[in-house]
N, C-alpha and C positions, 0 to 999 in steps of 0.2 A: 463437513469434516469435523469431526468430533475432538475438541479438545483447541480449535484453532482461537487465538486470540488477536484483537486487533494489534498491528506495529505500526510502528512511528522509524524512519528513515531519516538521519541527517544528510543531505549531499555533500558538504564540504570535508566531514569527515570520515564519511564512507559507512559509521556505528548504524544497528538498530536497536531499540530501544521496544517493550511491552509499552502500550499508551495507555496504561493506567501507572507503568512506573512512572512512565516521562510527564506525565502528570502532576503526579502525588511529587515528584522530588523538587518541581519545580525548574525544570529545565529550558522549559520554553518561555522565562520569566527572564532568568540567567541568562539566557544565549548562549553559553557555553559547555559544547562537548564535554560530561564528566570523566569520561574515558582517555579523550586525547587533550584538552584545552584545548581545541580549535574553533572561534567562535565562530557563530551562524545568524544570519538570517530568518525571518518567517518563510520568506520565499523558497526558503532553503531543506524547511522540515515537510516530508513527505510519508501523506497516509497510504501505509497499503493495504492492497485489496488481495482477497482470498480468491484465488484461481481456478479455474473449474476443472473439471477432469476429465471432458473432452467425451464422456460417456450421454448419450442422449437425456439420461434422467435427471443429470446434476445442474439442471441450470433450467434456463427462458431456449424453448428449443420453435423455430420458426421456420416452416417449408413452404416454398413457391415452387408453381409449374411455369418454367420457361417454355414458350413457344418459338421457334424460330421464324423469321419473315424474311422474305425475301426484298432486298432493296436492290 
């Protein structure tokens, strides 16, 4: 995906944040939401992950032949 950059997710307060901003401003030092002052937790900041697009070529693609057996 062209142009996508890593986020950073707080749970408590619902915001995301670019994880070079939440970085550089120092956020995860603070503990505290710049947006809402709702403090947070480590446990609490969540990296996300870029999603695939469900198209064969965009990712790890892995096929198995199922055999049926009789039990």
């Amino acid at each position: 995906l062209i142009g996508a950059q890593p986020c950073v997710a707080i749970k408590t307060s619902g915001h995301v944040f670019l994880k070079s901003v939440f970085d550089s401003m120092g956020i995860r030092e603070s503990r505290v939401c710049p947006v809402s002052g709702v403090r947070f937790r480590d446990k609490d900041v969540l990296e996300l992950q870029r999603g695939a697009s469900s198209f064969a070529a965009s990712g790890k693609v892995e096929g198995r032949r199922l055999t049926p057996t009789a039990t």
